[in-house]
C-alpha positions in Angstrom: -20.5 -18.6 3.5 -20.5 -15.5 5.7 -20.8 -16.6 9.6 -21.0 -14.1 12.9 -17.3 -15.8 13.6 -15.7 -14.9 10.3 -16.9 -11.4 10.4 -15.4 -11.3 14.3 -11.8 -11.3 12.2 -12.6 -8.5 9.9 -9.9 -5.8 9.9 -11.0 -2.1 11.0 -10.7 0.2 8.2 -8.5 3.1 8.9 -9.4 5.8 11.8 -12.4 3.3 12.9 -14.6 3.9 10.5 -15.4 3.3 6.9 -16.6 6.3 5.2 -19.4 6.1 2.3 -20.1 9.3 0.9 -22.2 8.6 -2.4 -25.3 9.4 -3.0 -28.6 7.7 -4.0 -32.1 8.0 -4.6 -33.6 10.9 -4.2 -30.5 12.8 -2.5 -28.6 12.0 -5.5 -31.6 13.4 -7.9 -31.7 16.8 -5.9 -27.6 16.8 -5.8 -28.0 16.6 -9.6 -30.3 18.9 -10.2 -29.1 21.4 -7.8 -25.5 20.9 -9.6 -26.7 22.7 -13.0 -26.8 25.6 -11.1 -23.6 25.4 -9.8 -19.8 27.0 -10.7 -18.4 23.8 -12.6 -14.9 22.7 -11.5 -13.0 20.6 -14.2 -10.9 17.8 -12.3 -7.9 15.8 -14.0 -7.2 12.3 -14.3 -6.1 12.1 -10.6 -8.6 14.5 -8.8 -11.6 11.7 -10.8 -9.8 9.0 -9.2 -9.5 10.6 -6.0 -12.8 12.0 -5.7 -14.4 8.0 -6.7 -11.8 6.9 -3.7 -13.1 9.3 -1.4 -16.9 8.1 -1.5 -16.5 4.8 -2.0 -14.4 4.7 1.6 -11.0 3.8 0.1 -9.3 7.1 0.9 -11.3 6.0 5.4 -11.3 8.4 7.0 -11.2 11.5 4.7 -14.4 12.5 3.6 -12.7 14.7 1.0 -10.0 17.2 -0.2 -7.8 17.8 2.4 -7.7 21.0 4.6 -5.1 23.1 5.1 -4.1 21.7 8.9 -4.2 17.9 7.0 -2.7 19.1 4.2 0.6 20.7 6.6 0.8 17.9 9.0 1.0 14.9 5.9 3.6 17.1 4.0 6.1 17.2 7.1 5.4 14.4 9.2 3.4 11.9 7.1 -0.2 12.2 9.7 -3.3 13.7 9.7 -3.8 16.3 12.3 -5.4 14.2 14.6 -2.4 12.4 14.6 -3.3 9.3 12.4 -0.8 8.1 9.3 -1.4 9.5 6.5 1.3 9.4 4.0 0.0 11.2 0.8 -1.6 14.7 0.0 -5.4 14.2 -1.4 -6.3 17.7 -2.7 -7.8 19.6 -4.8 -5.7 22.3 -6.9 -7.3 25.1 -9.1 -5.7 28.5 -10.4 -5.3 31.8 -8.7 -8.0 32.7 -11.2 -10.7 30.4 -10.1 -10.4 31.0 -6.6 -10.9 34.1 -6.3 -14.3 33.5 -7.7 -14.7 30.9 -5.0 -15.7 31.3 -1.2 -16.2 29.7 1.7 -19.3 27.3 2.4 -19.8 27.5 -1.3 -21.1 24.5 -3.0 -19.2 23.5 -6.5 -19.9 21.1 -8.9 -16.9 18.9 -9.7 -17.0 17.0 -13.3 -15.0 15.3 -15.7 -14.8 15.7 -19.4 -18.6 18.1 -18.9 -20.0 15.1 -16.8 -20.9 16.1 -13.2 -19.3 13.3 -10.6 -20.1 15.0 -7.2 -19.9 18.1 -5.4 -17.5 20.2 -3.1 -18.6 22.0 0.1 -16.1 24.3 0.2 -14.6 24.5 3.7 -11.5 26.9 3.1 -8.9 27.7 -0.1 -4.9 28.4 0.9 -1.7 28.4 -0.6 0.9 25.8 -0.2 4.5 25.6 -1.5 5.6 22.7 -4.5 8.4 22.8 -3.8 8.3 21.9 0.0 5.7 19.1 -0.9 8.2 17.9 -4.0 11.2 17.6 -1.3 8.7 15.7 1.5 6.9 13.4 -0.4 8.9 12.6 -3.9 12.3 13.4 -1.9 13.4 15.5 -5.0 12.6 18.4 -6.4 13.1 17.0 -10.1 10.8 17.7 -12.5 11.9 14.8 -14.3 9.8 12.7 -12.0 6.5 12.0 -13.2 4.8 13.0 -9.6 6.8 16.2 -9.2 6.2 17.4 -12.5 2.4 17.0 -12.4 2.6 18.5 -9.1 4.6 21.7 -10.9 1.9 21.8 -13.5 -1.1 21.9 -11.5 -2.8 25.0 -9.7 -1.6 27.1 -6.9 -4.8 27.4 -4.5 -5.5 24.4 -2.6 -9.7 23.4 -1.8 -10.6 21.9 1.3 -13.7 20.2 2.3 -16.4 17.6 2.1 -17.6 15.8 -1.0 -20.3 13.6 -2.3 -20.1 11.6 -4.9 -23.0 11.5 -7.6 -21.6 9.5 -11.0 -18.9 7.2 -11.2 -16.6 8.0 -13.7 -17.1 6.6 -16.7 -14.4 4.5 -16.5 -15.4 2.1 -13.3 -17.9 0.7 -16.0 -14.7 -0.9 -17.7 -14.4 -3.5 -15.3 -17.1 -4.3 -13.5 -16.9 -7.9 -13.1 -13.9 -6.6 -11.0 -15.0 -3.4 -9.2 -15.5 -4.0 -5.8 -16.1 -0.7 -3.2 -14.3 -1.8 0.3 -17.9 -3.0 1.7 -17.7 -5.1 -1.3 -14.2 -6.7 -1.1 -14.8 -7.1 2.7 -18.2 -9.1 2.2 -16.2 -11.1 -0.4 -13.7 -12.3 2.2 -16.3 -12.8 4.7 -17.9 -15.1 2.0 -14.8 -16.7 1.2 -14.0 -17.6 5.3 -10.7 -15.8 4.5 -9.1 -14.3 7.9 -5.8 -13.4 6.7 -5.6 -11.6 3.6 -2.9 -10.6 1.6 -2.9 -7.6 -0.8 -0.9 -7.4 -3.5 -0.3 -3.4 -6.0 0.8 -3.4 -9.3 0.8 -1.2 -12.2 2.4 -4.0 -14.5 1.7 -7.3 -15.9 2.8 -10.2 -13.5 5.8 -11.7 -14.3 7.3 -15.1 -12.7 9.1 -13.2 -9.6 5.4 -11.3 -8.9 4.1 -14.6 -9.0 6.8 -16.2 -7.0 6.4 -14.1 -3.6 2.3 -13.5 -4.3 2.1 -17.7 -3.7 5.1 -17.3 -1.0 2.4 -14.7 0.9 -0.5 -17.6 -0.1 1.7 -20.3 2.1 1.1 -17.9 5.3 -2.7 -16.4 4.1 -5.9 -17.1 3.8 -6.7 -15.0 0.6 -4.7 -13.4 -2.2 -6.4 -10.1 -3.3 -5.0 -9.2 -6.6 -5.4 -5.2 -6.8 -4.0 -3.8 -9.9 -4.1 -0.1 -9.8 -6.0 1.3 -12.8 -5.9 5.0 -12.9 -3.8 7.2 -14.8 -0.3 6.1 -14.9 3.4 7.0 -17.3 2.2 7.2 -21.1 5.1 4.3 -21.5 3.3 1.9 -19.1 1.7 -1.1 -20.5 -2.1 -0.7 -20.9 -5.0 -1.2 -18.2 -6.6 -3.7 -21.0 -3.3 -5.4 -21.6 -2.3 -5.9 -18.2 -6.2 -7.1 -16.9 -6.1 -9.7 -20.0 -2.6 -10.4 -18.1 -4.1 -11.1 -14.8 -7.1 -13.0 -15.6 -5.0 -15.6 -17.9 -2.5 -16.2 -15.5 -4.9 -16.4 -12.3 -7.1 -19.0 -14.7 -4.4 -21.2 -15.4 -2.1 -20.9 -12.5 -3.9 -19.6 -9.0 -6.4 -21.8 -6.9 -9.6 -19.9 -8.0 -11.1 -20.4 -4.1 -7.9 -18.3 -2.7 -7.6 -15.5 -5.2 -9.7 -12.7 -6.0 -9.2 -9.8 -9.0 -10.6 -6.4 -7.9 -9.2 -3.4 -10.1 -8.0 -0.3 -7.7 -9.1 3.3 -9.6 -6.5 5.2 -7.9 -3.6 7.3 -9.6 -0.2 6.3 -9.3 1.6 9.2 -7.8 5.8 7.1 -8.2 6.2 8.8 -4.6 8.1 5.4 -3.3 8.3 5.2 0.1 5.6 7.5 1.4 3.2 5.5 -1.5 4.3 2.2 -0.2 2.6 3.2 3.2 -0.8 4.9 1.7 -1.4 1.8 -0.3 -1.1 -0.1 2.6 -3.5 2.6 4.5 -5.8 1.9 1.1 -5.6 -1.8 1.0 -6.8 -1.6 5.0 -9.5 -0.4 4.3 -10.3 -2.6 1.7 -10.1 -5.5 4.2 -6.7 -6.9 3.9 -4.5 -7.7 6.7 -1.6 -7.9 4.8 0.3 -6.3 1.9 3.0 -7.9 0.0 5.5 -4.4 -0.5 8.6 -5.8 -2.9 11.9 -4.2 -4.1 11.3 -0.5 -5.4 7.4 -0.7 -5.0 5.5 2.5 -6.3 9.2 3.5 -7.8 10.0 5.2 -11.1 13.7 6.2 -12.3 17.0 6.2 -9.7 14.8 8.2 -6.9 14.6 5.9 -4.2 17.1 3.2 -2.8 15.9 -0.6 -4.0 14.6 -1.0 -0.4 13.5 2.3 1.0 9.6 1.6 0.7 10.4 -1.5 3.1 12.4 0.8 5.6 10.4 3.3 5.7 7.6 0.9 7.5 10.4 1.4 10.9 9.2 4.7 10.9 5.7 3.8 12.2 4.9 1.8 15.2 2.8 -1.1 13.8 0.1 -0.3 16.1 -0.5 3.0 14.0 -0.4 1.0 11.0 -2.6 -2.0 11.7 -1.9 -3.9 8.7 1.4 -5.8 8.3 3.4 -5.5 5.4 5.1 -8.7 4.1 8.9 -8.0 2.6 10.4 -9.8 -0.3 13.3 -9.4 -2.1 14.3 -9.3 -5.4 13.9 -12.6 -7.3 14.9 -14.8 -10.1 14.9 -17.9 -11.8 17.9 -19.6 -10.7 19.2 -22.8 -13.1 21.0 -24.5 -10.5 18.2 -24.5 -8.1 15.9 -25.4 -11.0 13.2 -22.8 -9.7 12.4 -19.7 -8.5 14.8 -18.1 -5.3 16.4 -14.8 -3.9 19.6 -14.0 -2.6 18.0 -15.5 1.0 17.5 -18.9 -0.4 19.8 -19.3 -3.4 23.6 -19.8 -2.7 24.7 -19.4 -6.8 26.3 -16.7 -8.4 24.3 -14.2 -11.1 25.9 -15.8 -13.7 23.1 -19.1 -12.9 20.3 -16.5 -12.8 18.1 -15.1 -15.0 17.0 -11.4 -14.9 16.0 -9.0 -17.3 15.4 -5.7 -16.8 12.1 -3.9 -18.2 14.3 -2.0 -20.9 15.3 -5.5 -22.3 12.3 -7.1 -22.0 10.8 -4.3 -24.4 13.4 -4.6 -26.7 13.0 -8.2 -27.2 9.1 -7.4 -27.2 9.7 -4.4 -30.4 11.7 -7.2 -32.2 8.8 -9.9 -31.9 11.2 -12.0 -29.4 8.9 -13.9 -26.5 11.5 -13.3 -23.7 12.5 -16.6 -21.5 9.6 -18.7 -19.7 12.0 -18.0 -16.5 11.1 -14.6 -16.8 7.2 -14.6 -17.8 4.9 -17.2 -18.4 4.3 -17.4 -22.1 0.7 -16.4 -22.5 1.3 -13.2 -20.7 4.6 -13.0 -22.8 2.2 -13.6 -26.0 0.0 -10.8 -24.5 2.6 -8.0 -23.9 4.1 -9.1 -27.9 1.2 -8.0 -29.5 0.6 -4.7 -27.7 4.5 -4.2 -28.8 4.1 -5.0 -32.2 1.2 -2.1 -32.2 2.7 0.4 -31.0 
């Protein structure tokens, strides 16, 4: 039940103000009908993502693609111009081609797959340089890693400005018993009395150490707020369906259903590490959480970052500038001297009493139609994860 006191405790989404920039009624019939006139933008996987994020008021306070004196200042020093954190570039890339056939104050429709989503006031279009944004944000240059090379492959004139959003994508319909905008997941905790909640990003199915330091964060917090991310991730990564099938199962069977709540996030996964770790935790602000639960390696992919870099990177920023606080974990295991889950804080036995697999064996074991060790996964998510093997 929502009361004047529980709302008093609501967090303040990031820069003050939580931005809604979709449209409806007869705005959104006269945006539509004004957009078949319009010079058509085709956006990617990650530019439909961002675009829903921006209206909905995950991406608070950008009300759309970056501008050039945004775009500078998050590259080097990880802020907006006005000086608030901002980790991540949110732009908009297109050819040499198509800008030159663009100007400024120009109104573009932006679509996906020939369906319009929203439109672009263009603001102002400037150039920018990869390989500086590769080195500052992916800390490598390698176009090995996923986000560098998408970054390589995409166009070299940047859009800036203002958006509206008209369609959601069609793939928010997916879910929709778990879609929640962050109005929605805040009236949620309101609803649920929670005061303290605790955020926890994944791209992959929830093994036992996941589920270890999400009920660890529970003992200390009001609410758990499962938020799998759900845009476009590595063709190897296990499958949205899969992993939501995942998630529901084990929060049926294992989770008190009054402290937990499964909301699917529709952003991109970028595998920028550190500088990730603090825009989901920006994100997940907004959202309403207080806290976020950031793990060994978290938004990682390959050797590119140190096991604990997204942790340390958090020193970097006074907490004040953050305003949510990030809970730290390390890596754990079932331990069978301790009879139960530990880490190296809490368990005084050597590795040879502990069992960890890493994801290449765990797929191996899955190819070969072995169900890998209840100390590792809970069988019903291990059952899950076997069949999506044995189809591929």
């Amino acid at each position: 039940m929502t009361t004047a006191a529980t709302a008093t405790h609501a967090i303040p989404p990031h820069g003050g103000t939580l931005i809604n920039r979709e449209l409806q009624g007869k705005e959104r019939d006269e945006a539509l009908a004004r957009a078949r006139g319009l010079k058509q933008i085709a956006l990617g996987p990650v530019a439909v993502s961002d675009l829903e994020l921006l209206a909905i008021g995950g991406f608070s306070p950008l009300t759309g693609f970056m501008g050039s004196a945004d775009y500078h200042r998050v590259v080097k020093e990880a802020r907006l111009a006005n000086g608030l954190v901002w980790s991540l570039p949110v732009t908009l890339a297109v050819s040499k081609e198509e800008a030159a056939s663009i100007k400024p104050g120009q109104e573009l429709a932006l679509s996906d797959q020939g369906a319009v989503l929203g439109l672009l006031t263009v603001r102002e279009q400037y150039a920018y340089d990869k390989k500086v944004e590769a080195q500052q944000v992916y800390r490598t240059q390698d176009e090995a890693h996923p986000g560098v090379a998408r970054l390589y492959q995409q166009g070299d004139v940047l859009l800036g400005g203002e958006v509206r959003l008209v369609n959601h994508p069609a793939s928010t319909a997916l879910y929709a018993e778990h879609q929640f905008t962050p109005a929605q997941s805040r009236k949620a905790f309101a609803d649920h009395g929670w005061k303290r909640i605790v955020a926890f990003q994944t791209r992959n199915p929830i093994h036992r150490a996941h589920e270890y330091i999400q009920k660890c964060a529970l003992e200390v917090c009001d609410g758990l707020f499962l938020h799998p991310l759900v845009g476009e991730t590595k063709g190897d990564d296990i499958s949205v369906p899969v992993r939501m099938r995942s998630y529901t199962r084990l929060l049926e069977d294992y989770y008190p259903k009054d402290r937990t709540l499964l909301g699917v996030f529709p952003a991109a996964m970028r595998y920028a590490g550190p500088r990730e770790a603090i825009f989901h935790a920006m994100v997940r602000k907004n959202y309403g959480c207080t806290h976020l639960i950031v793990g060994r390696d978290h938004a990682g992919v390959g050797n590119y970052y140190g096991t604990y870099d997204a942790q340390r990177i958090f020193d970097d920023f006074p907490a004040a500038d953050l305003g949510i606080t990030p809970l730290f974990f390390e890596h754990t295991f079932f331990c069978k001297r301790c009879s139960g889950m530990a880490s190296a804080k809490t368990c005084p036995h050597d590795k040879t009493n502990h069992v960890t697999l890493s994801g290449t064996q765990v797929r191996t074991m899955l190819v070969n139609g072995e169900i890998p060790p209840i100390e590792f996964t809970r069988p019903e998510v291990a059952a899950l994860l076997a069949a999506e093997m044995k189809g591929k």
